[in-house]
C-alpha positions in Angstrom: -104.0 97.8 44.9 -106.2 100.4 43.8 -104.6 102.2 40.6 -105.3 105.8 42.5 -103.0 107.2 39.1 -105.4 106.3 36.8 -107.6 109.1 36.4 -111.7 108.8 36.0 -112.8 108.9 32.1 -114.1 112.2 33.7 -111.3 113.8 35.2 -109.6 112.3 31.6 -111.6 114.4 29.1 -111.7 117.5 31.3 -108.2 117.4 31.4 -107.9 117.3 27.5 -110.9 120.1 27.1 -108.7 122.1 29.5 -105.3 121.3 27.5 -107.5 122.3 24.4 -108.5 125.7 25.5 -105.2 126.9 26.8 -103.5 125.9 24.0 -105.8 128.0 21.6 -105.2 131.0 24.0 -101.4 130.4 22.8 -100.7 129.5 26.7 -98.6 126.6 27.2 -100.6 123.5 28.3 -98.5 121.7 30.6 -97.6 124.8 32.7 -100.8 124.8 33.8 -102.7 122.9 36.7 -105.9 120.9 35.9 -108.8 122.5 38.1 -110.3 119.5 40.5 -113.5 122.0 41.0 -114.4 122.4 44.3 -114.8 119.5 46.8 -118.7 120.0 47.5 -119.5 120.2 44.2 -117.2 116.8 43.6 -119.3 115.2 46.6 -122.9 116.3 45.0 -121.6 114.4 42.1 -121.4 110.9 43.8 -124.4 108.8 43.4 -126.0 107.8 46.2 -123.9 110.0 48.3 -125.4 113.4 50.6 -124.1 116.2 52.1 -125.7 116.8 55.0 -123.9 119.6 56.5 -120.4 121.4 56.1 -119.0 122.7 59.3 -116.3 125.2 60.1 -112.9 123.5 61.1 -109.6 125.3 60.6 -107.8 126.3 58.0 -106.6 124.4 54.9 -109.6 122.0 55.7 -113.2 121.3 54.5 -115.8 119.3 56.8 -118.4 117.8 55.8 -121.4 115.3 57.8 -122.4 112.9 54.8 -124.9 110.0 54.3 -124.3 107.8 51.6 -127.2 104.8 50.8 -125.6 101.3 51.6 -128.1 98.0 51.0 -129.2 96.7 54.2 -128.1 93.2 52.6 -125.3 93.1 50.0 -126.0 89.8 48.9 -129.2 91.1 48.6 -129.6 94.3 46.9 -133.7 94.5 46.5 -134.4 94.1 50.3 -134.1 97.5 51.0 -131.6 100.4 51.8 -130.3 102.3 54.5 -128.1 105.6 54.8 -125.4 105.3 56.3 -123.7 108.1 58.2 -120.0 109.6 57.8 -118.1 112.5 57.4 -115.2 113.8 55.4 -112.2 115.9 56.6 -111.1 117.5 53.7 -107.3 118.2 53.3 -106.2 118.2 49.4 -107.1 116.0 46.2 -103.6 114.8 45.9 -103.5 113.5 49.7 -103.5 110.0 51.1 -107.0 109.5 52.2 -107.3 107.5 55.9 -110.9 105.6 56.0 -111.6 105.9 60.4 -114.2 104.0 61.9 -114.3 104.0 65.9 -116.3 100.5 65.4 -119.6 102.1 66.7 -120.9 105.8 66.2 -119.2 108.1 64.2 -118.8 111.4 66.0 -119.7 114.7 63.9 -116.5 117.1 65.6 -113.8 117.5 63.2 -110.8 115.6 64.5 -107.8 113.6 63.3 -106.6 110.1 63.8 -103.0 109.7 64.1 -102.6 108.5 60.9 -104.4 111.2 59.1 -102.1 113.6 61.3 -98.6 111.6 60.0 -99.8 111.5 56.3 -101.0 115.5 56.8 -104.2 113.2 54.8 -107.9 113.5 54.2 -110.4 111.4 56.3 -113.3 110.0 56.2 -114.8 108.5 59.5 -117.7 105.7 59.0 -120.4 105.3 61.4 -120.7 101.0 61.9 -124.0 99.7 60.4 -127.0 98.9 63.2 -125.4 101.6 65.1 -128.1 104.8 65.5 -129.2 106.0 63.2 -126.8 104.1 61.0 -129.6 101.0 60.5 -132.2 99.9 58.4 -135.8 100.1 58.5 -137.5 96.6 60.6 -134.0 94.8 60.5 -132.6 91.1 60.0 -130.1 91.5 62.4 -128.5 87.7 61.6 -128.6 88.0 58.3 -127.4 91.8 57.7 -125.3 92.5 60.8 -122.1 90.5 60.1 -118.2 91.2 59.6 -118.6 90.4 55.9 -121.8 93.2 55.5 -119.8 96.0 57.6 -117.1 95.0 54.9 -118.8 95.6 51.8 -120.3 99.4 53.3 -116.9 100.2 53.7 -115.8 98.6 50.2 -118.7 100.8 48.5 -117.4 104.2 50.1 -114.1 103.7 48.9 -115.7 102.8 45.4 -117.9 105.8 45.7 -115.2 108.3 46.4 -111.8 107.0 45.1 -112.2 108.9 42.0 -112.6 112.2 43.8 -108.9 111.7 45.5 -105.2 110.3 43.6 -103.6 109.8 46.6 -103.4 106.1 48.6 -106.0 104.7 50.8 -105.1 103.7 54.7 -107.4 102.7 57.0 -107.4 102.9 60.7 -109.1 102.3 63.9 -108.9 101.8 67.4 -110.5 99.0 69.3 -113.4 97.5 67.5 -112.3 99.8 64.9 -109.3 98.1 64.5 -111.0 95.3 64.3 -113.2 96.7 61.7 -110.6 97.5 59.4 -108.8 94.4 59.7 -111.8 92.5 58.5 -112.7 95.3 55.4 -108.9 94.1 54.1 -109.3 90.6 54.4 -112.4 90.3 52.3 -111.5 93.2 50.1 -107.8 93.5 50.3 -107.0 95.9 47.4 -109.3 98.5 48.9 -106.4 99.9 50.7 -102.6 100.4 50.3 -102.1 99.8 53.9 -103.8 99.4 57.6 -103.4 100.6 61.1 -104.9 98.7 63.7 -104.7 99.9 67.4 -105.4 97.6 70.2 -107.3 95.3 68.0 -108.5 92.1 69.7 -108.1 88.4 68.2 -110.5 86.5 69.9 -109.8 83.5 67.7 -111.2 80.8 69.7 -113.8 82.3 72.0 -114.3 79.1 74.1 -110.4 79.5 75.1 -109.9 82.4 76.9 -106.7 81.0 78.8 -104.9 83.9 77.8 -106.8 86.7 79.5 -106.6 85.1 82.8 -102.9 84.9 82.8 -103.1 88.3 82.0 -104.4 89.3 85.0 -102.5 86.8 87.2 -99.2 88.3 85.8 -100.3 92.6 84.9 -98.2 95.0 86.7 -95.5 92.5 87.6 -94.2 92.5 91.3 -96.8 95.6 91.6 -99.8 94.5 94.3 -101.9 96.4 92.0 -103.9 93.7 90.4 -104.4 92.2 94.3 -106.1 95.4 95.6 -108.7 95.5 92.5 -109.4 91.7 93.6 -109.7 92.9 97.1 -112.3 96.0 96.2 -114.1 93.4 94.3 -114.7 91.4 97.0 -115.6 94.2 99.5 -118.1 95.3 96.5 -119.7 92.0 97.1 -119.6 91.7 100.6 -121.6 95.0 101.2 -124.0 93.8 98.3 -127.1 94.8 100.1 -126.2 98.4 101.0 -124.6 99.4 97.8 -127.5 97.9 95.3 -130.1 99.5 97.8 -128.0 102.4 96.4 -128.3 101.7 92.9 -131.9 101.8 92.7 -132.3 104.5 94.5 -130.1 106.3 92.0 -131.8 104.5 88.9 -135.1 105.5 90.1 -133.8 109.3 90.3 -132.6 108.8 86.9 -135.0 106.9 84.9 -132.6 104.0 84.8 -133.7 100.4 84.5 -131.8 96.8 84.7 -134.2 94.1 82.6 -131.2 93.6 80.1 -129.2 91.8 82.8 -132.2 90.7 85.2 -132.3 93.0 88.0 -130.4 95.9 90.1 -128.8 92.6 91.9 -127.5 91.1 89.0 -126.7 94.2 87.0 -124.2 95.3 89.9 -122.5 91.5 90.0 -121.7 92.1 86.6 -120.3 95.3 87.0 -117.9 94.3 89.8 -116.3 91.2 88.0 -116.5 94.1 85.2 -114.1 96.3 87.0 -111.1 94.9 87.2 -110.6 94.9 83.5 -112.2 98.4 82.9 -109.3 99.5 85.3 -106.4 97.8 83.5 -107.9 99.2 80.2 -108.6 102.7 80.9 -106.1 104.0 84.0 -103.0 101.1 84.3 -100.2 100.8 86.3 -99.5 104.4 87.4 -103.2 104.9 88.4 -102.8 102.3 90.8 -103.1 104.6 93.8 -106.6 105.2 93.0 -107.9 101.9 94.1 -109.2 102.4 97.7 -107.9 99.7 100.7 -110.6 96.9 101.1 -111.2 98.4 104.2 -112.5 101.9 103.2 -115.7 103.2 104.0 -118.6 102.3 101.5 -119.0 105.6 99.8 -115.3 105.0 98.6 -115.7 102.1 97.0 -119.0 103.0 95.3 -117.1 106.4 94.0 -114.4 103.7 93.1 -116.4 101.7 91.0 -118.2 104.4 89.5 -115.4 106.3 88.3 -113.6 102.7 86.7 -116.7 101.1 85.9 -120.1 103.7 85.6 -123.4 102.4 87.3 -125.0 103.8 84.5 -122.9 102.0 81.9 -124.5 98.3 83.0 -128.1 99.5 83.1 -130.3 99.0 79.8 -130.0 102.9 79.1 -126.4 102.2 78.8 -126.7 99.4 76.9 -128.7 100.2 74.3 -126.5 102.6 72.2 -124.0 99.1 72.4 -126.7 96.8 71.6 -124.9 96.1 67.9 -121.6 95.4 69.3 -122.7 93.0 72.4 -124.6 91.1 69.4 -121.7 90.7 67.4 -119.6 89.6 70.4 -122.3 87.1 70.9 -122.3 86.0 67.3 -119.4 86.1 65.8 -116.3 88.1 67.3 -116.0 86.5 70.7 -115.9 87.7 74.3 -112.9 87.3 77.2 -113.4 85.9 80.1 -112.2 87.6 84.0 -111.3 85.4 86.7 -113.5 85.2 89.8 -112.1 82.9 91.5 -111.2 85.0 94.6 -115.4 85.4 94.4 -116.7 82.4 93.6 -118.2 82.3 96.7 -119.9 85.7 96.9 -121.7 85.4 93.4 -124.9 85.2 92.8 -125.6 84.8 89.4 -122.7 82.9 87.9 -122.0 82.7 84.3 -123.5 86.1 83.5 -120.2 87.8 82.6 -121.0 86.8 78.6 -122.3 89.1 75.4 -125.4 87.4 75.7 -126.5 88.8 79.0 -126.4 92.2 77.6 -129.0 91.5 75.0 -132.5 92.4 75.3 -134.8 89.5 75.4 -136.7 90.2 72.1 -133.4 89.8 70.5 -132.8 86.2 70.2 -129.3 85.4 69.5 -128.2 83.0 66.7 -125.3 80.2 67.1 -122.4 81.4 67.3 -120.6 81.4 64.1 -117.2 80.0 65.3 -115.5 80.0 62.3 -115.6 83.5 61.7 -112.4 84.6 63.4 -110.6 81.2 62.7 -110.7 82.7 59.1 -110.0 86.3 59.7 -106.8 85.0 62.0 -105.4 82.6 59.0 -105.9 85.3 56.6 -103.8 87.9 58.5 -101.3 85.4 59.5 -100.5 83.8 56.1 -101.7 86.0 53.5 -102.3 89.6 55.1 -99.5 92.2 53.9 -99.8 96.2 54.5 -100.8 95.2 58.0 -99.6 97.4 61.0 -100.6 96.1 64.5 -100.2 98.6 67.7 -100.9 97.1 71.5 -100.4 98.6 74.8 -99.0 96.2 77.3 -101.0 96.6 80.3 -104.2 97.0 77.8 -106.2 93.3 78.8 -107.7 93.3 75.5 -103.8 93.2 74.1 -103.6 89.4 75.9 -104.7 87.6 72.4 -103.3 90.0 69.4 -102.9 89.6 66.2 -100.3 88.0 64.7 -98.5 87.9 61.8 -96.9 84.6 60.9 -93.1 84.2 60.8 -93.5 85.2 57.1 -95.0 88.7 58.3 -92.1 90.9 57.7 -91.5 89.7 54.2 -95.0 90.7 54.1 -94.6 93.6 55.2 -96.7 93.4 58.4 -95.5 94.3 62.2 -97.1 93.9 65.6 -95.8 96.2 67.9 -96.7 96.9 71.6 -96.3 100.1 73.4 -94.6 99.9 77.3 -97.2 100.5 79.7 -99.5 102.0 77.8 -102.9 100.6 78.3 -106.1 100.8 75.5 -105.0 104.0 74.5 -101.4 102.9 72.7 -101.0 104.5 69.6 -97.6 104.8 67.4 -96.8 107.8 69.7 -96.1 105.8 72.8 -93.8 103.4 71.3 -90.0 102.7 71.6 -88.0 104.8 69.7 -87.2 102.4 67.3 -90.0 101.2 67.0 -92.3 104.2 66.4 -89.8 105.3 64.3 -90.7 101.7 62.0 -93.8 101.7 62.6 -94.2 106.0 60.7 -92.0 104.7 58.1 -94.0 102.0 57.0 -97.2 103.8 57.5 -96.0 106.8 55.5 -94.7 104.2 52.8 -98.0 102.8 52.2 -99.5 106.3 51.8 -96.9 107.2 49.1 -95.6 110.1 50.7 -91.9 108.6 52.7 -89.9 111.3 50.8 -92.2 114.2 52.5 -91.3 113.0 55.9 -89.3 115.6 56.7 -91.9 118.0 55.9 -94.9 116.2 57.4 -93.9 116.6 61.1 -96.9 119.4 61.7 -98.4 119.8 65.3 -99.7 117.6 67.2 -102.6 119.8 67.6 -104.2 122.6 65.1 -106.9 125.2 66.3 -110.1 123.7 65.1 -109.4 120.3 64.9 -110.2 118.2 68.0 -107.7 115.9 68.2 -107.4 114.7 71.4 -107.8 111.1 71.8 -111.0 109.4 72.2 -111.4 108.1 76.1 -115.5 107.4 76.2 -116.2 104.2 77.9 -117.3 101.4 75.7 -117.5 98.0 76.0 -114.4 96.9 74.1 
């Protein structure tokens, strides 16, 4: 682990100057507090680190937008540099610090993750490489967009900043971001004292995708849910003709376009077999009277599909701020599959419902490296330790989890899924017992279990926005 006790030969030989003078004054040393200096003038100090901007946020915290100058190759440090955007949610030098990355785009609000709200902890959210305007200058997207490069940005900040903070490290994230931070501890494990990952996909073996299927042919139980999506699907592709006539009358009113997937006709196949899931993911089983009858009148099931899905989401404006994720999907972590079999014989274009198709066409996409997530999955199953796993069970993404290996509590490492809660679960919508495991081990790791008691401040502070992230993305 990180020896966050340790302090910086810096912070060493201010400490003794400081000792020095108060003790010549005749005042008695230890009595008094070593200054840390004030946390913008700390930040200034970091090498390759900026601060862009420091924005009001409430009180008893400091906010700052930052850019900090990561190579665009680690394993090769003389082809360039990019800057790489976070920020910083200052609470207090002695607090835990959470590192938060959504997976994509940072956003530049001041807001909390749960964990940063259970540890009352610092936080510092990382914009994803390749992700605007997180990305390098004419880049090698094979070469520098990987699992392992995203890795070592994250391993630099921590480097960069752990001497400005004595508490522990946690990192979190959500979705991709889960993702994310599971991969930053298997190729730098003692980053971190410990790891939260929410609804975090293991696409292990992306060519098997058995396990989404039989999500959706048993999600919702005896509920006829899951049939009435099916249903609208196939009433979506029945009236084909009138609603894509739609479409492009509303693309061309917008400026929208569809060359990414190959046309208004294609664009809107994909975003039917889409639905289905996005549904499941986003609203779950008590939205389920939201799904019109297969019946219902056209304008119904377009509003239907563009509440759960987005028209707008599937056409190459919508695309392109995802453009780095559907290439790592195509590359290297893996895509589900949705069944279609009660379409097969309305579709069109078959075999579209891949990364790939997302991609624009003078982006040529590499093999795919399957043993990418073969490694990351032995890695958290054998050897992974710290490791805290949150699912939601009608979240579709939840149908191939992590796991932990029989060994995993002895390793201190827990999967836990929250009832009905789709790809929003978080600790909060747990079992009892279980969210009550699941905070102790997380406020174990951050070194502050004996403040418990005192650590249970509202859920929500003036200032802070920390409502939970809904936008639609692709995973």
């Amino acid at each position: 682990m990180v020896d966050h006790h340790r302090p910086s030969l810096v912070r060493f030989s201010v400490a003794l100057l400081t000792a020095a003078a108060l003790v010549f004054t005749g005042l008695p040393a230890a009595a008094q507090p070593v200054p840390e200096g004030d946390i913008a003038d700390r930040l200034a100090e970091v090498p390759g680190l900026t601060v862009v901007e420091e924005k009001p946020t409430a009180q008893g915290f400091r906010y700052f937008v930052l850019g900090y100058t990561q190579y665009a190759d680690h394993d090769r440090p003389g082809d360039g540099t990019f800057e790489q955007r976070l920020t910083l949610l200052h609470r207090g030098f002695d607090r835990p610090t959470v590192l938060q990355t959504s997976g994509y785009q940072v956003g530049t609000v001041p807001s909390r993750s749960e964990p940063t709200r259970l540890v009352d902890g610092n936080q510092i959210s990382t914009e994803q490489r390749f992700f605007t305007p997180s990305r390098p200058d004419d880049p090698d997207w094979k070469r520098m967009l990987t699992i392992r490069q995203a890795a070592a940005d994250h391993h630099r900040i921590i480097q960069a900043i752990d001497d400005i903070y004595t508490g522990a490290w946690i990192s979190t994230g959500a979705s991709k971001g889960g993702m994310t931070s599971v991969y930053h501890r298997r190729f730098y494990p003692d980053d971190l004292d410990g790891t939260v990952a929410y609804v975090a996909p293991n696409d292990v073996i992306d060519r098997e995708d058995r396990a989404y299927l039989e999500f959706f042919e048993t999600v919702g139980g005896d509920s006829p849910c899951q049939t009435s999506l099916e249903e609208v699907q196939r009433t979506a592709l029945e009236r084909r003709v009138e609603i894509v006539d739609g479409y492009e009358k509303q693309a061309a009113e917008n400026g929208w376009t569809f060359d990414n997937i190959g046309g208004a006709d294609a664009t809107f196949e994909v975003l039917v077999l889409d639905t289905a899931w996005a549904f499941w993911q986003y609203y779950g089983i008590d939205q389920c009277a939201m799904v019109p009858p297969a019946d219902a009148p056209t304008e119904e099931i377009v509003a239907f599909l563009d509440t759960v899905a987005g028209f707008e989401f599937y056409t190459d404006q919508g695309i392109e701020p995802y453009t780095p994720y559907y290439f790592q999907a195509a590359t290297q972590l893996g895509t589900p599959s949705v069944p279609t079999g009660h379409v097969d014989d309305l579709l069109d274009h078959p075999g579209l419902f891949a990364a790939a198709t997302y991609l624009p066409d003078d982006l040529p996409v590499p093999r795919y490296d399957h043993r990418a997530m073969i490694d990351i999955d032995s890695w958290v199953r054998t050897r992974g330790t710290e490791l805290l796993f949150v699912n939601g069970e009608y979240d579709p993404w939840a149908a191939e989890p992590f796991r932990v290996g029989r060994t995993g509590q002895s390793r201190d490492a827990h999967v836990f899924t929250a009832p009905a809660a789709t790809h929003g679960a978080n600790i909060s919508l747990l079992a009892e017992e279980d969210r009550a495991a699941a905070t102790a081990s997380l406020l174990k790791w951050a070194g502050v279990a004996d403040q418990a008691g005192a650590l249970r401040a509202p859920a929500l502070i003036p200032g802070l926005d920390d409502v939970e992230d809904t936008e639609r993305r692709p995973l």
